[in-house]
mmCIF file as Biopython writes it, N, C-alpha, C and O atoms, coordinates in Angstrom:
data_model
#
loop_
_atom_site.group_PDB
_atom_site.id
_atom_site.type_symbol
_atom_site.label_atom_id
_atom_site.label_alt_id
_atom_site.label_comp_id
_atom_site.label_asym_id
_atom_site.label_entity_id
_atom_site.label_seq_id
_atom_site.pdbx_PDB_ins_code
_atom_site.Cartn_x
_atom_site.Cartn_y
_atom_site.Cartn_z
_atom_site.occupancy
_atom_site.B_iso_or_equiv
_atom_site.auth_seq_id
_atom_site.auth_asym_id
_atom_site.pdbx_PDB_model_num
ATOM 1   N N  . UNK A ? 1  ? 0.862   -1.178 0.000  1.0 0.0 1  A 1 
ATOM 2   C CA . UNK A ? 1  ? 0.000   0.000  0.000  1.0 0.0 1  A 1 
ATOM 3   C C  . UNK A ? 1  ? 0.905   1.237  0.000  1.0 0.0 1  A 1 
ATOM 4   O O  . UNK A ? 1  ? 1.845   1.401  0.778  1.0 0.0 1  A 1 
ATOM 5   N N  . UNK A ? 2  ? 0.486   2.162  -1.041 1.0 0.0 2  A 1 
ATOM 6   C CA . UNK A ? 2  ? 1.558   3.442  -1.317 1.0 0.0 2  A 1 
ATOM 7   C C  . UNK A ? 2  ? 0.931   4.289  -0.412 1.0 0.0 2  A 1 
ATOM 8   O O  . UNK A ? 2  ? -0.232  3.985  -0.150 1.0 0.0 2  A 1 
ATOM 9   N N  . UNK A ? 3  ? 1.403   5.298  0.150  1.0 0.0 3  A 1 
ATOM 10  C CA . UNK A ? 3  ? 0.838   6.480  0.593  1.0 0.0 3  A 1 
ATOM 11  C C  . UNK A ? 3  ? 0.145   6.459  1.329  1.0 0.0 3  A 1 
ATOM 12  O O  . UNK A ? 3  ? -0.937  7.030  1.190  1.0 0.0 3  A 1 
ATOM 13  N N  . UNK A ? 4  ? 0.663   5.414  3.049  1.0 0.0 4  A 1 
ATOM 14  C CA . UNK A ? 4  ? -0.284  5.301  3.622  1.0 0.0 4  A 1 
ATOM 15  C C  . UNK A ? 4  ? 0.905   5.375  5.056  1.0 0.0 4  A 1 
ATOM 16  O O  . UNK A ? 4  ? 2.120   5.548  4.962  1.0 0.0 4  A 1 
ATOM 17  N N  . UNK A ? 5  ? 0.051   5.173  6.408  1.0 0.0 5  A 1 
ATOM 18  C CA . UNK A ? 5  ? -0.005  5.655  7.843  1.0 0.0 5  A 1 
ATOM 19  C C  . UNK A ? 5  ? -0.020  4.682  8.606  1.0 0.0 5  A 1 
ATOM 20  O O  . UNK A ? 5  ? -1.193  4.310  8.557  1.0 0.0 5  A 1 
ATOM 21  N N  . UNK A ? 6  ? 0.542   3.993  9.314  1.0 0.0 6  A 1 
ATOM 22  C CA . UNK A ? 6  ? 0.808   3.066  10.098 1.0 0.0 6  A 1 
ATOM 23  C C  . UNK A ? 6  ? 0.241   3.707  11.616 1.0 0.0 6  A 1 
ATOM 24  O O  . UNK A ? 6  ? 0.937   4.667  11.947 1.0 0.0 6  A 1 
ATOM 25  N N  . UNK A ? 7  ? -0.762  3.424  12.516 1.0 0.0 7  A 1 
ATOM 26  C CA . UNK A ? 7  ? -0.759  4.018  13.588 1.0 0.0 7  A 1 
ATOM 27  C C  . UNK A ? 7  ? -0.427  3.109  14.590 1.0 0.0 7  A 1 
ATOM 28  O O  . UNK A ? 7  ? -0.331  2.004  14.057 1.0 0.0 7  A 1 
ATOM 29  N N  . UNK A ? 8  ? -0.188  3.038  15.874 1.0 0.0 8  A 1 
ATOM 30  C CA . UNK A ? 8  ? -0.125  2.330  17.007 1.0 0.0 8  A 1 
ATOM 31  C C  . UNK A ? 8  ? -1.175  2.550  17.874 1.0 0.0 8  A 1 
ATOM 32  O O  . UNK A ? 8  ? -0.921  3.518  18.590 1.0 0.0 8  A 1 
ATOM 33  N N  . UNK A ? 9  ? -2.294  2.032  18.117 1.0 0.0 9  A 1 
ATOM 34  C CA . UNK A ? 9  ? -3.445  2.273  19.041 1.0 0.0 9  A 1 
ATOM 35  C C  . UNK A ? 9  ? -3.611  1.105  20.429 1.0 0.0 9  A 1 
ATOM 36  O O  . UNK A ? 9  ? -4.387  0.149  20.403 1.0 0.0 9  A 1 
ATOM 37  N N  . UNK A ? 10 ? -2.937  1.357  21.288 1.0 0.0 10 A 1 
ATOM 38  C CA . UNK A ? 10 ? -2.461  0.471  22.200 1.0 0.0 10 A 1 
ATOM 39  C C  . UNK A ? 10 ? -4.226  0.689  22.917 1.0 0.0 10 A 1 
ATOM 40  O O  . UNK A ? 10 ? -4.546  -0.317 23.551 1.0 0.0 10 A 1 
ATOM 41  N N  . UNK A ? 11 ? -4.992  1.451  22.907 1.0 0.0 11 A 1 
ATOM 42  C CA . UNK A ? 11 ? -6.311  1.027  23.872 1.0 0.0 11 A 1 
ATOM 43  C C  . UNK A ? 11 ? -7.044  0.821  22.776 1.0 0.0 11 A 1 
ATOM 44  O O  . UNK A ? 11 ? -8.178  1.285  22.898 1.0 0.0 11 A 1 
ATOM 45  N N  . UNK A ? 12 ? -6.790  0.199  21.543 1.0 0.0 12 A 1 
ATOM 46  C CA . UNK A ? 12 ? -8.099  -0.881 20.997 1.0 0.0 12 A 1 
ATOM 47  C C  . UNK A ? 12 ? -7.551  -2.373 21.393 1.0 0.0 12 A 1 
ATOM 48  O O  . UNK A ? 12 ? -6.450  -2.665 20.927 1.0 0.0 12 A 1 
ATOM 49  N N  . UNK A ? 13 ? -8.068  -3.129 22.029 1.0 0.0 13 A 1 
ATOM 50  C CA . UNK A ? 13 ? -7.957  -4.240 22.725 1.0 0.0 13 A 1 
ATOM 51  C C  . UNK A ? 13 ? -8.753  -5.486 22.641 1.0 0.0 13 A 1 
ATOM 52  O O  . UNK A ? 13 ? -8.510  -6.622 23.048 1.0 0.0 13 A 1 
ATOM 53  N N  . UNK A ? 14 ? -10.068 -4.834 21.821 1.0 0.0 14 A 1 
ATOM 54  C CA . UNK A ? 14 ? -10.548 -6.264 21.504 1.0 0.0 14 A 1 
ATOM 55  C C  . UNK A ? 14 ? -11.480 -6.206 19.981 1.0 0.0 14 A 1 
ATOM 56  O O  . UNK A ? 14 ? -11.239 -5.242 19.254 1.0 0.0 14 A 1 
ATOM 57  N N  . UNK A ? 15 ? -12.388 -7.089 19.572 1.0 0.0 15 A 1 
ATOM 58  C CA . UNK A ? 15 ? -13.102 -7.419 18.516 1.0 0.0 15 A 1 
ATOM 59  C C  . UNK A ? 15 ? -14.086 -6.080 18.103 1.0 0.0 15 A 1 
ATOM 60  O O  . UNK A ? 15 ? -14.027 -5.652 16.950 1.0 0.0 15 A 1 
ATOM 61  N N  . UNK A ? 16 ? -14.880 -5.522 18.983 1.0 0.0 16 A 1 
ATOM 62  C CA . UNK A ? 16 ? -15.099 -4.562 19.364 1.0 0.0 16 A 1 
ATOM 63  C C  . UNK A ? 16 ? -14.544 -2.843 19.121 1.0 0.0 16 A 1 
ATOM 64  O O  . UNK A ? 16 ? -15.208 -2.000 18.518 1.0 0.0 16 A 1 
ATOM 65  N N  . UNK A ? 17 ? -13.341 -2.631 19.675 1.0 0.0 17 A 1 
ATOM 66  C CA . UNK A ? 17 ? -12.513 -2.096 19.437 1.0 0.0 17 A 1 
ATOM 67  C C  . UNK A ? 17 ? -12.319 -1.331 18.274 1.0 0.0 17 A 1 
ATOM 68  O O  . UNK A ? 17 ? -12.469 -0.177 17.874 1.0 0.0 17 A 1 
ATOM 69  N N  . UNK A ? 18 ? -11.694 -3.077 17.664 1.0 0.0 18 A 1 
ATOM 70  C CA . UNK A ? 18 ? -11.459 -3.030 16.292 1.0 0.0 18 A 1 
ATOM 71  C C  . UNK A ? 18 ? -12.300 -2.315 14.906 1.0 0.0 18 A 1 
ATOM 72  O O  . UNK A ? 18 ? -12.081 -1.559 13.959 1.0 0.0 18 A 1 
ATOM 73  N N  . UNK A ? 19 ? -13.566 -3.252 15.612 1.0 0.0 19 A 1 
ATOM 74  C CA . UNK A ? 19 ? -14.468 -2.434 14.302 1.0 0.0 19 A 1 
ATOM 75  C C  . UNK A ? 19 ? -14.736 -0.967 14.365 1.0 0.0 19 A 1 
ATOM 76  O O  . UNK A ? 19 ? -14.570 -0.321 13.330 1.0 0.0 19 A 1 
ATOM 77  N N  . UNK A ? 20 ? -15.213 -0.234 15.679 1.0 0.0 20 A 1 
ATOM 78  C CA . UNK A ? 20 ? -15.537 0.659  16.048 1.0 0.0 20 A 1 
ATOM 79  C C  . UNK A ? 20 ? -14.305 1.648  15.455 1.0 0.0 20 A 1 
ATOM 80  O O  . UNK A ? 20 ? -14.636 2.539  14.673 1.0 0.0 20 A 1 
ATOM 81  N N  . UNK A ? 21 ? -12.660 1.471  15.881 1.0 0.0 21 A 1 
ATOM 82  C CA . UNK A ? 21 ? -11.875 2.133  14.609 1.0 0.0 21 A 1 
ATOM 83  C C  . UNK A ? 21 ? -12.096 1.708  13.374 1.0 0.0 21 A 1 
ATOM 84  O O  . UNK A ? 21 ? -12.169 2.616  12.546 1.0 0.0 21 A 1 
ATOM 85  N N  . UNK A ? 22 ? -12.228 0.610  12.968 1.0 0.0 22 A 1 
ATOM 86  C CA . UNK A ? 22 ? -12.253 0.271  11.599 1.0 0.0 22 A 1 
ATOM 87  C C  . UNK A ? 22 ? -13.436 1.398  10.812 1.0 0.0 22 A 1 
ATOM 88  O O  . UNK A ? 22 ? -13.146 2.366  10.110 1.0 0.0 22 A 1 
ATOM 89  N N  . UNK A ? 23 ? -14.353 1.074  11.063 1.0 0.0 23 A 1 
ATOM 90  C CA . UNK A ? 23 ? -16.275 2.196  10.832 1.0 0.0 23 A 1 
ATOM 91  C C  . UNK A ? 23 ? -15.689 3.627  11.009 1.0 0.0 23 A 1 
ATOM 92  O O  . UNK A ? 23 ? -15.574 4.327  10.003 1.0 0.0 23 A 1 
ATOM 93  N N  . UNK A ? 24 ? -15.370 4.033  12.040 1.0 0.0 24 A 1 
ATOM 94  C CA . UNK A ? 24 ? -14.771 5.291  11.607 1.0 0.0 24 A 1 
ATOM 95  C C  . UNK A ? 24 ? -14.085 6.030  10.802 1.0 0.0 24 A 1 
ATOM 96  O O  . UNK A ? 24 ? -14.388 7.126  10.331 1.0 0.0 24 A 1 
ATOM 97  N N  . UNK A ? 25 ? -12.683 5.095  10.579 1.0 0.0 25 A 1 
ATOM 98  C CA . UNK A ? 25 ? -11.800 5.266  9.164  1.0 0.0 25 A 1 
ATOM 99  C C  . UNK A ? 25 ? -12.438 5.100  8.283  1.0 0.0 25 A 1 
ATOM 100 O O  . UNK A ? 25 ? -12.260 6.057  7.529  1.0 0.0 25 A 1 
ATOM 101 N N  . UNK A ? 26 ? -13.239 4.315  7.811  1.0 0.0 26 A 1 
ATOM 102 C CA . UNK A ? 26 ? -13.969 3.702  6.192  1.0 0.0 26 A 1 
ATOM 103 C C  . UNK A ? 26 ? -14.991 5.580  6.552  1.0 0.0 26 A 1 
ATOM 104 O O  . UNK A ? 26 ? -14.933 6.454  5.687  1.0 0.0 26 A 1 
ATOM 105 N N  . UNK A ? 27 ? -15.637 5.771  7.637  1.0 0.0 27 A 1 
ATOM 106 C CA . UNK A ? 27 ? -16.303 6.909  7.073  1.0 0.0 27 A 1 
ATOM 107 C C  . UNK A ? 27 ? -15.742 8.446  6.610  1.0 0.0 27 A 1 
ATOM 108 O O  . UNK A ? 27 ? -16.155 9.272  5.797  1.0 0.0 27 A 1 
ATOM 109 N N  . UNK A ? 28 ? -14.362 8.398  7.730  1.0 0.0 28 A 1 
ATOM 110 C CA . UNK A ? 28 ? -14.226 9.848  7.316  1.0 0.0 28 A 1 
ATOM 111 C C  . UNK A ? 28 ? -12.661 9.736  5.981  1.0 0.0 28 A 1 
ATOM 112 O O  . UNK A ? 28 ? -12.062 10.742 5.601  1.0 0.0 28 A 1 
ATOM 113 N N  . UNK A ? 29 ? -12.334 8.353  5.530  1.0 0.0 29 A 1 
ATOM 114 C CA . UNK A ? 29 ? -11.780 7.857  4.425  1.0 0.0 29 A 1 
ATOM 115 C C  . UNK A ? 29 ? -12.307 7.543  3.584  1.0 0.0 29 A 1 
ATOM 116 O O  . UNK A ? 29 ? -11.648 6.654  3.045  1.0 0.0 29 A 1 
ATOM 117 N N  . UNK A ? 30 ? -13.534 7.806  2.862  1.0 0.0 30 A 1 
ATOM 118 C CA . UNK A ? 30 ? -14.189 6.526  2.205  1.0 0.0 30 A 1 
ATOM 119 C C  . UNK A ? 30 ? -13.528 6.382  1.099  1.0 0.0 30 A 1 
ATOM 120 O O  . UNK A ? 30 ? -13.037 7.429  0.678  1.0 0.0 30 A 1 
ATOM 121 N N  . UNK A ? 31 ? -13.270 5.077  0.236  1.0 0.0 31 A 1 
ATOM 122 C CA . UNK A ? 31 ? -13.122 4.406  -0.869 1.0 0.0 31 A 1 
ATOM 123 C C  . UNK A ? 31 ? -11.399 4.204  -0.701 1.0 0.0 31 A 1 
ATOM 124 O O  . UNK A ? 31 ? -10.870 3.775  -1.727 1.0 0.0 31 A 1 
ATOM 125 N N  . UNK A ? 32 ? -10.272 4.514  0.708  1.0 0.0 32 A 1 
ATOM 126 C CA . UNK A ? 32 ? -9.305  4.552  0.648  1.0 0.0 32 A 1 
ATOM 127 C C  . UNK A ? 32 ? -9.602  3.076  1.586  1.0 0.0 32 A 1 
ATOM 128 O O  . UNK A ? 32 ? -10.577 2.757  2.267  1.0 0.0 32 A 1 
ATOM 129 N N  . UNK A ? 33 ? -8.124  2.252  1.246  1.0 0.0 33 A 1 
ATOM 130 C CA . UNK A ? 33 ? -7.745  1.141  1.891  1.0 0.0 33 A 1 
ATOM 131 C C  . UNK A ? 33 ? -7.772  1.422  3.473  1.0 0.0 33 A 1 
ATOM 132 O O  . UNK A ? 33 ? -7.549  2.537  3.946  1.0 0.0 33 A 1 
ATOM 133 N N  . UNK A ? 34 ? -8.083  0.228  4.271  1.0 0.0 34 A 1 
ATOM 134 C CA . UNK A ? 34 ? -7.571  -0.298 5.839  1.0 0.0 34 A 1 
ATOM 135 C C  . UNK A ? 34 ? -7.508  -1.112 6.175  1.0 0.0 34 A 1 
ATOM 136 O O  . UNK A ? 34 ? -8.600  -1.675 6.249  1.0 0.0 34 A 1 
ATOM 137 N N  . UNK A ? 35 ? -6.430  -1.842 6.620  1.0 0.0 35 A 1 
ATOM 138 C CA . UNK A ? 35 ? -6.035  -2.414 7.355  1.0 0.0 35 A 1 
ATOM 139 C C  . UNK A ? 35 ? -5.881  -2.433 8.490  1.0 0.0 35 A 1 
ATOM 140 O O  . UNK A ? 35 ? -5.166  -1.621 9.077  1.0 0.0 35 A 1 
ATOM 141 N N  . UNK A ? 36 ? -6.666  -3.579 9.176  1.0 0.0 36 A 1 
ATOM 142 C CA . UNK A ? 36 ? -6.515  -3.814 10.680 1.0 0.0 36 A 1 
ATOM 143 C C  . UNK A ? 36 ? -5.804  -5.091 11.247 1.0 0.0 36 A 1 
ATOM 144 O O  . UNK A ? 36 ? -5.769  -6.280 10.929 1.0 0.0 36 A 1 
ATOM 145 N N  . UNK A ? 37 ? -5.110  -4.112 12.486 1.0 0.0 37 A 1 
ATOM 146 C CA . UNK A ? 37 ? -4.039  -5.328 12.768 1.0 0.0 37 A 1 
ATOM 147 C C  . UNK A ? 37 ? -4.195  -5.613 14.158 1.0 0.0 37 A 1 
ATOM 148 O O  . UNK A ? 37 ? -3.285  -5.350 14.943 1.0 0.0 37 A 1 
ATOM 149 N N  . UNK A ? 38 ? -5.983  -6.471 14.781 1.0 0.0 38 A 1 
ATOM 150 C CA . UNK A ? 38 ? -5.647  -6.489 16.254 1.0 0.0 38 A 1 
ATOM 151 C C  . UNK A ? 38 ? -4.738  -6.733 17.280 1.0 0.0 38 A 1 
ATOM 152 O O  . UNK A ? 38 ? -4.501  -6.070 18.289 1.0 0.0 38 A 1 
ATOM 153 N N  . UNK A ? 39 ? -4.066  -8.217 16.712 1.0 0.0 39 A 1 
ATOM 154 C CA . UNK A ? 39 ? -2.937  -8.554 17.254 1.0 0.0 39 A 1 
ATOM 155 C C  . UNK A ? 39 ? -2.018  -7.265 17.881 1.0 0.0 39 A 1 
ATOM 156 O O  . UNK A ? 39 ? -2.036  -6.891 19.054 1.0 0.0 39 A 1 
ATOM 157 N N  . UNK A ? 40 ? -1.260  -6.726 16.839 1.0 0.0 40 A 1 
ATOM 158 C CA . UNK A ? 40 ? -0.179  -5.949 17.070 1.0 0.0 40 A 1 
ATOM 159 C C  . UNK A ? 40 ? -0.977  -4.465 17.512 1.0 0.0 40 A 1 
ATOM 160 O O  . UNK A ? 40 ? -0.420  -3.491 18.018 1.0 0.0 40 A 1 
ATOM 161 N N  . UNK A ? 41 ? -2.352  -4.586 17.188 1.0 0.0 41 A 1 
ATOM 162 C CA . UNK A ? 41 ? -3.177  -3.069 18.156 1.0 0.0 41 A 1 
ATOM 163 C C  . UNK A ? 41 ? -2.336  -1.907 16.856 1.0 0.0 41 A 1 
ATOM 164 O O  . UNK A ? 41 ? -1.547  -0.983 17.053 1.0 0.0 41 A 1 
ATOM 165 N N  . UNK A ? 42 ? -2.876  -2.412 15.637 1.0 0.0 42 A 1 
ATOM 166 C CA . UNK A ? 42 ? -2.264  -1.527 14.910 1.0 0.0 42 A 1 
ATOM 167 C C  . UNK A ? 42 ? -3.482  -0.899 13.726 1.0 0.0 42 A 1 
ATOM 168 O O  . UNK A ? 42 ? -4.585  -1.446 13.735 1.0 0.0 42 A 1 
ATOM 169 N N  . UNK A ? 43 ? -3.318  -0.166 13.093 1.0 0.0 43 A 1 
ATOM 170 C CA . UNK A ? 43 ? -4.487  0.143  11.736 1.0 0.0 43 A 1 
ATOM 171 C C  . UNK A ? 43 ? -3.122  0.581  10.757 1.0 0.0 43 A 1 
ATOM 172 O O  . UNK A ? 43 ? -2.143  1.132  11.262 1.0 0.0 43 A 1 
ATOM 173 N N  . UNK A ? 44 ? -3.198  0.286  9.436  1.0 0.0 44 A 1 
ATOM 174 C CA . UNK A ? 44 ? -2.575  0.916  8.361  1.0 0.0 44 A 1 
ATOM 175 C C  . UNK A ? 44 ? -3.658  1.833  7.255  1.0 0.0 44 A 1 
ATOM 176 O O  . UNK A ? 44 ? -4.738  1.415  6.838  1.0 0.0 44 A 1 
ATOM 177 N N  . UNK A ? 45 ? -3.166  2.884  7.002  1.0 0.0 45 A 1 
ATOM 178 C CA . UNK A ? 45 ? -4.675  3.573  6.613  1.0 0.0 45 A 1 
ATOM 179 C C  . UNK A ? 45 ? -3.908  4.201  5.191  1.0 0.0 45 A 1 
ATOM 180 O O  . UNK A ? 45 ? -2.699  4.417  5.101  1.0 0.0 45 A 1 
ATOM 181 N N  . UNK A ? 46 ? -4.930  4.434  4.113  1.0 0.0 46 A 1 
ATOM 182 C CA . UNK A ? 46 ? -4.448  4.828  2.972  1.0 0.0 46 A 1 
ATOM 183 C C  . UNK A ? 46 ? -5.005  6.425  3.293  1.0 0.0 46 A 1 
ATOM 184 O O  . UNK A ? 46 ? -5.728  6.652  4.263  1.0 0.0 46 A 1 
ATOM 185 N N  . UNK A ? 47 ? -4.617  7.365  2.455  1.0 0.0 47 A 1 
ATOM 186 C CA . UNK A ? 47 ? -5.299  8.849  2.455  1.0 0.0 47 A 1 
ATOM 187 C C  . UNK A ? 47 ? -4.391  9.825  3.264  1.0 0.0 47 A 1 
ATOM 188 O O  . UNK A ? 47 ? -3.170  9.978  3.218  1.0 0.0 47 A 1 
ATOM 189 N N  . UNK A ? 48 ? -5.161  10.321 3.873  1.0 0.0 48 A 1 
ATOM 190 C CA . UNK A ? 48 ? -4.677  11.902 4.760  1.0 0.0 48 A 1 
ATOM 191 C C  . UNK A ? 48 ? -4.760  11.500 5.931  1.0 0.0 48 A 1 
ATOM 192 O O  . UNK A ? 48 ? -5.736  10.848 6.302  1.0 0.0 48 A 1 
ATOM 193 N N  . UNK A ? 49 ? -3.706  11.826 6.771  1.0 0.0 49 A 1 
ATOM 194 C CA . UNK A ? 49 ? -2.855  10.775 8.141  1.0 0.0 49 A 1 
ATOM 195 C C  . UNK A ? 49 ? -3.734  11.634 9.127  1.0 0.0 49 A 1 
ATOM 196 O O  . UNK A ? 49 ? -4.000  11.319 10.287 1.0 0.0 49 A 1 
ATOM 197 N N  . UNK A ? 50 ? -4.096  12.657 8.535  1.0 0.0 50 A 1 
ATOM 198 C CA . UNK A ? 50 ? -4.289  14.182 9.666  1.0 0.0 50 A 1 
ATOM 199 C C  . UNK A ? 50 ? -6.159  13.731 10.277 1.0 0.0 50 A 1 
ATOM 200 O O  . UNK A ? 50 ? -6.728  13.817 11.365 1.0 0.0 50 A 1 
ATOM 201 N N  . UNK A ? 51 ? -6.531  13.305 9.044  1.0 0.0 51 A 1 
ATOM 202 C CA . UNK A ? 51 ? -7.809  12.968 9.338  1.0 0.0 51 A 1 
ATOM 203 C C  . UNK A ? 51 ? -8.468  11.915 9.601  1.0 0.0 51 A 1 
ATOM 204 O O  . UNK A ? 51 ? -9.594  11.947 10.098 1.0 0.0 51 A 1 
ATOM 205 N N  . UNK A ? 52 ? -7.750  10.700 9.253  1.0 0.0 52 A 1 
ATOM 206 C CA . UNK A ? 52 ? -7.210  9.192  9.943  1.0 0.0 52 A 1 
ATOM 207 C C  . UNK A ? 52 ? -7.242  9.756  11.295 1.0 0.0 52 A 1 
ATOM 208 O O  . UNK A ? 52 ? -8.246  9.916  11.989 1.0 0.0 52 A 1 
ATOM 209 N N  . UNK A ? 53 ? -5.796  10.091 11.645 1.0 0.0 53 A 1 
ATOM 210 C CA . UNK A ? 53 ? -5.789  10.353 13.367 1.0 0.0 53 A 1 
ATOM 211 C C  . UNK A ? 53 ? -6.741  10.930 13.999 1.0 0.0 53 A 1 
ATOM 212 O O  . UNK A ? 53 ? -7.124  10.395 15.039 1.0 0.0 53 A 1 
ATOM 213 N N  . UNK A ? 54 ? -7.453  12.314 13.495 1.0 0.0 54 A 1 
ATOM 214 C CA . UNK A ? 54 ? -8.441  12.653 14.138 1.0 0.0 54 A 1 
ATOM 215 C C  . UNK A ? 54 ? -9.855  11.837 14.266 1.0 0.0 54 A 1 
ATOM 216 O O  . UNK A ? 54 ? -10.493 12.020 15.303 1.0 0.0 54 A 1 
ATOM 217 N N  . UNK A ? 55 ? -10.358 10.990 13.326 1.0 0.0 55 A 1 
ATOM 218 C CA . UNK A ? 55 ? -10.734 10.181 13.129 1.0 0.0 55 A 1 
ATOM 219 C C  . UNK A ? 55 ? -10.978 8.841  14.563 1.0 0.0 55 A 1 
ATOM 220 O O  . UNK A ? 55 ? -11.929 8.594  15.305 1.0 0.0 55 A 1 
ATOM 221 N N  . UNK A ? 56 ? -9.804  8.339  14.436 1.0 0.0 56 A 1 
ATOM 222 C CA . UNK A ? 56 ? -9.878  7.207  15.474 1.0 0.0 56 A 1 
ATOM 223 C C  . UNK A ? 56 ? -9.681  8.043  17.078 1.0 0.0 56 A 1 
ATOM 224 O O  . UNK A ? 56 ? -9.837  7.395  18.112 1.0 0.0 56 A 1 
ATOM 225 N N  . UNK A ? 57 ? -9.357  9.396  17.108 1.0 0.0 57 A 1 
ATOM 226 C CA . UNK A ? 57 ? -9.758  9.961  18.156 1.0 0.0 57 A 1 
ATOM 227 C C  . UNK A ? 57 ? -11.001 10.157 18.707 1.0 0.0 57 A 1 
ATOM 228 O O  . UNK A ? 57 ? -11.366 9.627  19.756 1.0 0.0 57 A 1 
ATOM 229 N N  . UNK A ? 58 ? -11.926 11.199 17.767 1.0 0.0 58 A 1 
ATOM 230 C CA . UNK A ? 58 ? -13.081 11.126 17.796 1.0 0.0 58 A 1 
ATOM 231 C C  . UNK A ? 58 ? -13.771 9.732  18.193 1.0 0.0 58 A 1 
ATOM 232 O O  . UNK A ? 58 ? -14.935 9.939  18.535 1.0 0.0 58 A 1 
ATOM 233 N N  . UNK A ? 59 ? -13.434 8.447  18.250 1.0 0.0 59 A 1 
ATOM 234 C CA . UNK A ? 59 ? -14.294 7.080  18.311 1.0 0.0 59 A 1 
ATOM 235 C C  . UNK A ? 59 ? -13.529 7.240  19.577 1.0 0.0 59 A 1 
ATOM 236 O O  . UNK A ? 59 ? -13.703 6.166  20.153 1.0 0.0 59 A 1 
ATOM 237 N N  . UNK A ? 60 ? -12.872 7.897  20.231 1.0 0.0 60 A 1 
ATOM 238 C CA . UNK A ? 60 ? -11.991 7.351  21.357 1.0 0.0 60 A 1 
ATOM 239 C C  . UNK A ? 60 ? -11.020 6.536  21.656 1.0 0.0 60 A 1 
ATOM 240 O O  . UNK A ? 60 ? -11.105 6.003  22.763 1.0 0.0 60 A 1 
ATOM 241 N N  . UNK A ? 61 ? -10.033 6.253  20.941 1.0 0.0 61 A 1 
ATOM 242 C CA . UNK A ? 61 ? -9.180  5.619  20.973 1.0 0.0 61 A 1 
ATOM 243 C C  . UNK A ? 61 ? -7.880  6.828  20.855 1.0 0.0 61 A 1 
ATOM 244 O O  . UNK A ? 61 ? -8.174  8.009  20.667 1.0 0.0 61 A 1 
ATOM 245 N N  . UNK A ? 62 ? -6.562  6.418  20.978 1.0 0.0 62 A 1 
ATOM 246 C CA . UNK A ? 62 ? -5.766  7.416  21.064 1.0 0.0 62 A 1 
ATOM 247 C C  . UNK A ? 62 ? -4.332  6.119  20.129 1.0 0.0 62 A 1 
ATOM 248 O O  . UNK A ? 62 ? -3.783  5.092  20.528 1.0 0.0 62 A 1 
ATOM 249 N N  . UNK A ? 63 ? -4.247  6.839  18.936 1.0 0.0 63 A 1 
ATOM 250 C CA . UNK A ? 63 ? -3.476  6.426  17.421 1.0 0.0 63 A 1 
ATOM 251 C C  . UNK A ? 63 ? -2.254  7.466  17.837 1.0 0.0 63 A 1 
ATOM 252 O O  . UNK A ? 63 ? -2.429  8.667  18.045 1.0 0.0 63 A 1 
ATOM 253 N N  . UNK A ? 64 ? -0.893  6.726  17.924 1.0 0.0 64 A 1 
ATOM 254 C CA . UNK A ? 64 ? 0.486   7.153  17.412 1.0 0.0 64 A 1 
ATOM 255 C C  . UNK A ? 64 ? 0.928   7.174  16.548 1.0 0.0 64 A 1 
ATOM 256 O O  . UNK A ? 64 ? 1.885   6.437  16.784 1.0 0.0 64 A 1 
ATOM 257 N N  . UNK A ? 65 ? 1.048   7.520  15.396 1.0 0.0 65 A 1 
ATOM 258 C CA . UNK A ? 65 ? 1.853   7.418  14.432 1.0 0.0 65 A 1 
ATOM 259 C C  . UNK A ? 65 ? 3.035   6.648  14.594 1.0 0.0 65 A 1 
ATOM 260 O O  . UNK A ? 65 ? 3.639   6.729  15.664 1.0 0.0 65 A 1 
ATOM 261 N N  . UNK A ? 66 ? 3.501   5.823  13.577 1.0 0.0 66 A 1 
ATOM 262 C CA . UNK A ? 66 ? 4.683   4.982  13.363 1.0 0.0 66 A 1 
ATOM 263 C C  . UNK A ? 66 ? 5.600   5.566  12.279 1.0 0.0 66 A 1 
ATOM 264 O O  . UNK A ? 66 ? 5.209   6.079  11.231 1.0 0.0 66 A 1 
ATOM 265 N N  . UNK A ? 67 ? 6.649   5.443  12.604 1.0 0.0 67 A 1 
ATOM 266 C CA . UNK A ? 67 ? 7.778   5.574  11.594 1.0 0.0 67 A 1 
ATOM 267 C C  . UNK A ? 67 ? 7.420   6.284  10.021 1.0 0.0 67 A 1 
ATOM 268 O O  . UNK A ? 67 ? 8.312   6.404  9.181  1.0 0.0 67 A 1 
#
């Protein structure tokens, strides 16, 4: 995936979680790629990083940026 955002979201923790970031990104991203990585408590997001992050904030979760 080109042109995309790796976050670290250490308080999504379960199945739950997951989707609740996942539904958020697909809305304020739509038609851009995501990837979810519960295991590692991670999302990879295609688009604009700025609105991704604000994004999985707004749902309540708190996203670090990676590398």
């Amino acid at each position: 995936m080109t042109g995309h955002t790796v976050f670290k979201i250490d308080d999504m923790t379960c199945g739950h979680c997951e989707k609740t970031v996942a539904k958020a990104l697909a809305e304020a991203l739509p038609g851009k790629a995501i990837t979810m990585d519960l295991a590692a408590r991670k999302a990879v997001v295609e688009g604009d990083a700025a609105l991704a992050e604000a994004a999985i904030r707004e749902a309540g979760y708190t996203p670090v940026r990676e590398g």
